[in-house]
C-alpha positions in Angstrom: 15.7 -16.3 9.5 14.8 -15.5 5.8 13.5 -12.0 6.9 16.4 -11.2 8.5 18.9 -12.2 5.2 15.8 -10.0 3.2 16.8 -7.2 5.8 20.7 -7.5 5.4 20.3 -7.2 1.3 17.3 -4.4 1.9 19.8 -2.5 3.6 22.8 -3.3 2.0 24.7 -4.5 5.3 27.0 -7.1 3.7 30.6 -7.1 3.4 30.4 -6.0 0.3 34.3 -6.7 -1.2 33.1 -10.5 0.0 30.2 -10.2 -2.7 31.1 -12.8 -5.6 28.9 -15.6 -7.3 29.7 -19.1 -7.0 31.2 -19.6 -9.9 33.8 -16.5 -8.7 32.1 -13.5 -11.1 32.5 -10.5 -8.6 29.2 -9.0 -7.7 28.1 -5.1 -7.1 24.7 -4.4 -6.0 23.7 -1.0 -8.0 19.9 -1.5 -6.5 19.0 -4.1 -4.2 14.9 -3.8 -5.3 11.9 -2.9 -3.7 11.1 -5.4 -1.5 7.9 -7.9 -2.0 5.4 -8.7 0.6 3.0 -10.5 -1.9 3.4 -13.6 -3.6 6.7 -13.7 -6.4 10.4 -13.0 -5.9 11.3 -10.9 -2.8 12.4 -8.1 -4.8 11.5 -6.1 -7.4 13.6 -4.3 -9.9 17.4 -4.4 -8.9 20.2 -3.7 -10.3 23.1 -5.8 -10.1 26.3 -6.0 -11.8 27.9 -8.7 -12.5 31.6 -9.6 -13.9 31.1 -5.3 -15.2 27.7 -6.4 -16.7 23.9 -4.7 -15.3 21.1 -6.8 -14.6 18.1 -5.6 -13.9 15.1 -7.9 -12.5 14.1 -9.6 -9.4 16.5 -10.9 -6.7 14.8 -14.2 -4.3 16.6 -14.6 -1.0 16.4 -18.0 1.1 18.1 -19.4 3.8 19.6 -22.7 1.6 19.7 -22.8 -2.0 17.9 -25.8 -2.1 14.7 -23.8 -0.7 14.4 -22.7 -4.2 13.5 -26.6 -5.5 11.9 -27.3 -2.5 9.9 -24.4 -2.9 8.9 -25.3 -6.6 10.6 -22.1 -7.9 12.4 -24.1 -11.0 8.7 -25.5 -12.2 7.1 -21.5 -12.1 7.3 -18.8 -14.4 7.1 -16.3 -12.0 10.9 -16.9 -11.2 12.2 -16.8 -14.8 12.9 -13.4 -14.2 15.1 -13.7 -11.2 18.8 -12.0 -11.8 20.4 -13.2 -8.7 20.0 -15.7 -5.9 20.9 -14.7 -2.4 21.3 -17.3 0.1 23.0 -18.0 3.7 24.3 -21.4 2.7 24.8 -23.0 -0.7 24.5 -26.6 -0.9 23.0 -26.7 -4.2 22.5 -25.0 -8.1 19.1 -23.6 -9.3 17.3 -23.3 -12.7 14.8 -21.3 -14.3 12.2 -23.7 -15.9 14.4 -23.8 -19.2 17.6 -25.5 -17.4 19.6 -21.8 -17.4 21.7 -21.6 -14.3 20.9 -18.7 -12.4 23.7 -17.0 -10.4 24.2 -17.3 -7.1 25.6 -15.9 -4.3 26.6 -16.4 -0.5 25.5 -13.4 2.0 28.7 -12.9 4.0 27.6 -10.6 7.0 29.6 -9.7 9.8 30.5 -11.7 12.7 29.6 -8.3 14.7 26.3 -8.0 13.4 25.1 -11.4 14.2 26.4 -11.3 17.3 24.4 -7.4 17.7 21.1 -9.1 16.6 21.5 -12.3 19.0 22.1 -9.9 22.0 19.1 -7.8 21.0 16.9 -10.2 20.1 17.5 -13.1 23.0 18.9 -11.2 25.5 16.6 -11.7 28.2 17.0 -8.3 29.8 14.4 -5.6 29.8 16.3 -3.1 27.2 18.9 -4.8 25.9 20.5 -1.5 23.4 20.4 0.5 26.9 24.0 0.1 26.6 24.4 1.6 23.7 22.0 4.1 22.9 24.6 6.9 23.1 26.0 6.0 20.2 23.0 6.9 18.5 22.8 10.6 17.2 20.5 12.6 19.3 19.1 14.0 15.6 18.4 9.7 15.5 16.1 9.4 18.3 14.3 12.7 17.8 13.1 11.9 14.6 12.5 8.5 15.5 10.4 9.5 18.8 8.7 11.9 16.6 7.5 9.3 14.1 6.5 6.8 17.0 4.3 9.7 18.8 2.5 10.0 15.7 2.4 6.1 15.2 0.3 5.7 18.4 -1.8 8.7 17.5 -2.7 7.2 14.4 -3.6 3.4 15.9 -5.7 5.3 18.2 -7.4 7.7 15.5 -8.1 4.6 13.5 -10.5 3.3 16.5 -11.8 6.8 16.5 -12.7 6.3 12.1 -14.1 2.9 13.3 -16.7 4.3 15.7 -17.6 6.3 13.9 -18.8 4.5 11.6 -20.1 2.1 14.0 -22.6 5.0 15.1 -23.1 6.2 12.0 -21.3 9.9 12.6 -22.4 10.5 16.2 -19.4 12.0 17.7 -21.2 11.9 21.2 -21.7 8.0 21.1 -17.9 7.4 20.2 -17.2 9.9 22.5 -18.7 8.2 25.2 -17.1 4.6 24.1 -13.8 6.5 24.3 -14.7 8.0 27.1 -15.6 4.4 28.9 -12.6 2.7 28.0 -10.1 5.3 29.2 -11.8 4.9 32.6 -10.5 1.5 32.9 -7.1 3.0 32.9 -5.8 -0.1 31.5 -6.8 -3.3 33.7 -10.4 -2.7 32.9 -10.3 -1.2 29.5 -11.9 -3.7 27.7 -14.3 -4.6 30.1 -15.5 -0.6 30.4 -15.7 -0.8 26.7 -18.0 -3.3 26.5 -19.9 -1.9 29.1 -20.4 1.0 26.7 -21.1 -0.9 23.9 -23.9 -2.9 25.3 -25.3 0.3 27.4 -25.6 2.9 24.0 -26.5 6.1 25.0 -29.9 6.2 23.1 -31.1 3.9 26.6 -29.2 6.3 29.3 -30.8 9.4 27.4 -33.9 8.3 28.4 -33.4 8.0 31.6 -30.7 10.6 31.8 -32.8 13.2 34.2 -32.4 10.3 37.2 -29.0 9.7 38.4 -30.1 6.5 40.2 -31.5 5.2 37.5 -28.4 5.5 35.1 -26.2 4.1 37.6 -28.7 1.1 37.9 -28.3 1.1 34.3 -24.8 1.0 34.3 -23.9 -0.9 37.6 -26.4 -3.2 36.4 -25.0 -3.9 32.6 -22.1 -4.6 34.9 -22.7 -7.5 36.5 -21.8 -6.0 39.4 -25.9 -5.9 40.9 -25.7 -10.1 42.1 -27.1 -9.7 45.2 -23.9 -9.4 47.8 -24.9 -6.5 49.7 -28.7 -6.8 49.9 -28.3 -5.2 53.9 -27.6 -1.5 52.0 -30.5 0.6 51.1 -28.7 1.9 48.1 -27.5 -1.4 46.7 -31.3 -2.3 46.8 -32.8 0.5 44.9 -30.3 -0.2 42.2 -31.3 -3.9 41.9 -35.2 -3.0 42.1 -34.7 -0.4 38.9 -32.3 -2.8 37.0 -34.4 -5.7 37.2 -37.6 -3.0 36.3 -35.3 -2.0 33.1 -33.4 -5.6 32.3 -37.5 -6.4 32.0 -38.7 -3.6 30.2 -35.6 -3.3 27.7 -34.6 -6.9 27.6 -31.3 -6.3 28.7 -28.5 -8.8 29.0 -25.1 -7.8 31.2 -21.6 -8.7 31.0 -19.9 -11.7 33.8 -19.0 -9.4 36.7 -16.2 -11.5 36.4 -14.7 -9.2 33.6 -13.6 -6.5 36.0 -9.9 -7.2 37.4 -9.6 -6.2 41.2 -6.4 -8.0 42.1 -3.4 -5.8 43.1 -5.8 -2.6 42.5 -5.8 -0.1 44.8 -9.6 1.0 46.1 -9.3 4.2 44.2 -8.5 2.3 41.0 -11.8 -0.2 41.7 -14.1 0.2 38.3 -17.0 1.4 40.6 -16.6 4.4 41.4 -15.2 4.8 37.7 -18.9 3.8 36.6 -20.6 6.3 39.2 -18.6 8.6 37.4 -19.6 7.4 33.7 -23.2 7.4 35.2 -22.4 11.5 36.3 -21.5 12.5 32.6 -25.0 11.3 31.3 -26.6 12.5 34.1 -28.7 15.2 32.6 -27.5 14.3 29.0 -24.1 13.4 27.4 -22.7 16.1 25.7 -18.8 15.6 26.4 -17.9 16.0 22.8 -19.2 19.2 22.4 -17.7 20.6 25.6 -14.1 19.3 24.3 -14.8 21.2 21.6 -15.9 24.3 23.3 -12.7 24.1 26.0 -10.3 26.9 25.2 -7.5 25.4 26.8 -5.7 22.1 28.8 -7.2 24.2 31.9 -10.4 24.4 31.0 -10.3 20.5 29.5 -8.9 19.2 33.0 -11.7 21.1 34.5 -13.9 19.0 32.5 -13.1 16.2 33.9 -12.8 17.3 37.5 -16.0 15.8 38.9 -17.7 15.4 42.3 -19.8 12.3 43.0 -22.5 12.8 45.2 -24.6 10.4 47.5 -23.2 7.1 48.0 -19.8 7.7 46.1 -18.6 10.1 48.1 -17.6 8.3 51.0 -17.3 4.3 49.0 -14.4 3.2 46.6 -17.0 0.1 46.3 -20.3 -1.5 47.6 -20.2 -1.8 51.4 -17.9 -0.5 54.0 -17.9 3.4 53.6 -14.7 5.0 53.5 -13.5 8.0 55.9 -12.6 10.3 52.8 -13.2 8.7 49.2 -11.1 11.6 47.6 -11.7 13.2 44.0 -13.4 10.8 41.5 -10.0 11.6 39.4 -6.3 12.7 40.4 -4.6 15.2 38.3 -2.5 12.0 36.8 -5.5 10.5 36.0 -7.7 13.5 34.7 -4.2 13.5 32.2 -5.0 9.8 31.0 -8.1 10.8 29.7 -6.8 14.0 28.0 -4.2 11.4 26.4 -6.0 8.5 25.7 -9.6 10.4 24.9 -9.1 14.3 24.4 -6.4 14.0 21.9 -7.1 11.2 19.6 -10.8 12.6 19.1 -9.3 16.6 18.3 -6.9 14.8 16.0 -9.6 12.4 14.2 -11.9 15.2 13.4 -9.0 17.6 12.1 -8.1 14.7 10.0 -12.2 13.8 8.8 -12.6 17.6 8.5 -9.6 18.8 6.8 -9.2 21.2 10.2 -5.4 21.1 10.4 -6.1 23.4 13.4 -7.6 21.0 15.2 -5.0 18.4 14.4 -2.6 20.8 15.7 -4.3 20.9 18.7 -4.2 17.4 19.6 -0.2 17.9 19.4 -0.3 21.0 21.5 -2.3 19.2 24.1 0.1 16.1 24.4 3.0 18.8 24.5 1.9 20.5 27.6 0.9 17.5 29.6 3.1 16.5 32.1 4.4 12.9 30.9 3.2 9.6 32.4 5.2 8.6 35.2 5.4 4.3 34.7 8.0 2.1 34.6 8.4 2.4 30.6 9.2 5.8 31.1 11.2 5.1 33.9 13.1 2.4 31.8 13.9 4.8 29.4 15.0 7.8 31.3 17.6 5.3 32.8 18.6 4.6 29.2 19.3 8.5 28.9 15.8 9.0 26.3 14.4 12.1 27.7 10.8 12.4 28.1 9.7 16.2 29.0 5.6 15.7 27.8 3.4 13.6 27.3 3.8 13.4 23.5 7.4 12.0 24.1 5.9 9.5 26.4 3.3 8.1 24.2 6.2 7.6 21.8 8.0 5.8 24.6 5.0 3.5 25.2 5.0 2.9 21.4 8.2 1.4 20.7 8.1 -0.9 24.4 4.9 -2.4 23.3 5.4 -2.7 19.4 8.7 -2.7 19.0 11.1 -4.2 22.0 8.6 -6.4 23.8 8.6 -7.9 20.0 11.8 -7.8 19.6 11.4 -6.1 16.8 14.8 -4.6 16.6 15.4 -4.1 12.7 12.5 -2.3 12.5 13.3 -0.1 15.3 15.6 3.2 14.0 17.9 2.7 17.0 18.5 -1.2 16.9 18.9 -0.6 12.8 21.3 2.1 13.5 23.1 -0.3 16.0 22.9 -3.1 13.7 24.0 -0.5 10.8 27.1 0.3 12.5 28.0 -3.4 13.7 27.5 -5.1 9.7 30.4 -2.9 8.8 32.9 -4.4 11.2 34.9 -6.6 9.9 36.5 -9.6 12.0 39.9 -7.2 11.8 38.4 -4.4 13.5 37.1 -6.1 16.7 
């Protein structure tokens, strides 16, 4: 709640002829401060007026007055410099260490806003500012879907810096990380991640000019090799040259109880995901260099567009064959990985490189893929957000998961433009 009355007086979204201390002294806020996240008052440097004299110093905001006792704030110098307390209810007088009254006042906020931030915040409906979304200007939500696209770039460049310095500059072993946990298109990211991590490409390079024995590798790292389909040839090979390697190289694997089958649909199983992990290194890994090479989102997509062979190409998993497995990826999918693999790593090096090109890239690339088709999007759409590339899509994604599954409304530029436009309302104008 105290983070909420620090967003009110950050923001200025008081009644503001309602402003007057205790004691009666009418108050005008010049400055409210910049806003504290470390230890001290919550804000630094206003400027207040009060009874047509300016303060200026720190402003502390609680819920109750007596917080600032209880708190210890009277017995710590740190507080002596405090202009103004801001409270929700006042049910009792505070000090500085010398005795000195401080003034005080009441927040009075709108009945309209606090009933805004209740429906936003408890509603328990999937979007609950659909509703109202077209009172926001369109210039609004541009800007704002801008800023989020670039928000989720950045979290995903930041595990990009993080690799590589993990793999000490080798943009071929964080490609192949990246590369390994798009392919669990979500269920089974983490689990293809660690995969990746515990099956570096230094081992699969040196076994890289035999197919079978990289898929042992992998399928083997796995946990997926436990002896349920010892009647196929296949499945026997790859035991016989795991348990040769897990010997040789002292290899431990993951539980094969990491990878999520439930609700999947056999072309969404994680094994033919691994044959297809196990065809990139086939012969050498050299992904990142071919990203970089790729003129165009035609000839990345072609990148991607692989044929298994052998065994894969008529099994979604180990045992009963299938008439027609299909393509290892669909277009849709082939698009993940430009999204969640192709881009962040073009951006990350234009950044580490100072090649704005490149960054610029990335942003072309997101632009002129078609944009995910899930229910977020789908959500969204209904809330009249339009969402013409992937870009816009990502940003869409961003501000479900970090934003209004959170419920972080106030920090979201359409809930503060909501709330904005509601903390102005008085009781009158309802």
């Amino acid at each position: 709640m105290e983070g909420l009355l620090q967003y009110i007086w950050q923001h200025k979204l008081w009644l503001s002829e309602d402003m007057v201390t205790n004691d009666g002294r009418r108050v005008r806020v010049i400055d409210p401060g910049l806003l504290n996240t470390n230890a001290g008052p919550d804000f630094f440097n206003a400027k207040v007026e009060i009874d047509g004299h300016m303060w200026v110093g720190n402003v502390e905001i609680h819920v109750r007055a007596s917080d600032w006792k209880r708190h210890h704030h009277d017995e710590d110098p740190a507080y002596d410099s405090v202009i103004l307390h801001v409270v929700e209810k006042d049910d009792a007088p505070v000090t500085r260490i010398n005795g000195e009254v401080i003034p005080q006042v009441e927040l009075q906020v709108s009945p309209r806003f606090n009933e805004s931030y209740d429906r936003l915040v408890n509603a328990r409906v999937e979007l609950p500012c659909a509703a109202r979304l077209k009172e926001v200007p369109q210039l609004t939500i541009t800007e704002w879907i801008e800023a989020l696209a670039f928000e989720r770039l950045h979290s995903k460049v930041d595990r990009v810096r993080e690799l590589y310095d993990r793999y000490n500059g080798s943009w071929e072993d964080l490609c192949y990380v990246m590369l390994a946990r798009t392919l669990g298109f979500g269920i089974n990211n983490d689990a293809f991640e660690r995969l990746a991590r515990i099956t570096p490409l230094r081992l699969l390079h040196k076994h890289s000019d035999s197919i079978l024995q990289v898929e042992a590798l992998l399928f083997g790292q796995a946990g997926l090799l436990n002896g349920a389909h010892n009647d196929e040839a296949y499945y026997q090979q790859l035991m016989r040259e795991y348990a040769f390697l897990a010997n040789k190289f002292s290899l431990r694997p993951i539980e094969g109880t990491a990878w999520k089958l439930f609700r999947s649909r056999p072309q969404n199983f994680p094994y033919r995901r691994i044959a297809l992990l196990a065809q990139f290194v086939q012969g050498g890994f050299n992904l990142m260099n071919d990203i970089l090479q790729a003129t165009d989102t035609k000839a990345l997509r072609q990148l991607f567009d692989v044929e298994l062979s052998g065994y894969w190409t008529t099994h979604f998993s180990f045992g009963k064959p299938s008439p027609s497995a299909g393509r290892a990826l669909s277009n849709s999918s082939i698009d993940i990985v430009l999204i969640n693999t192709v881009a962040p790593l073009y951006y990350a090096r234009g950044e580490m490189t100072d090649d704005y090109q490149m960054t610029d890239r990335a942003i072309a690339l997101l632009e002129d893929i078609r944009p995910e088709q899930n229910s977020i999007v789908t959500m969204f759409r209904g809330a009249g957000i339009k969402c013409d590339d992937a870009l816009t899509s990502q940003a869409l994604i961003q501000l479900r998961r970090n934003y209004c599954e959170a419920r972080k409304c106030i920090y979201c530029r359409l809930g503060h433009r909501l709330l904005a436009t509601d903390a102005k309302q008085k009781p009158s104008d309802r």
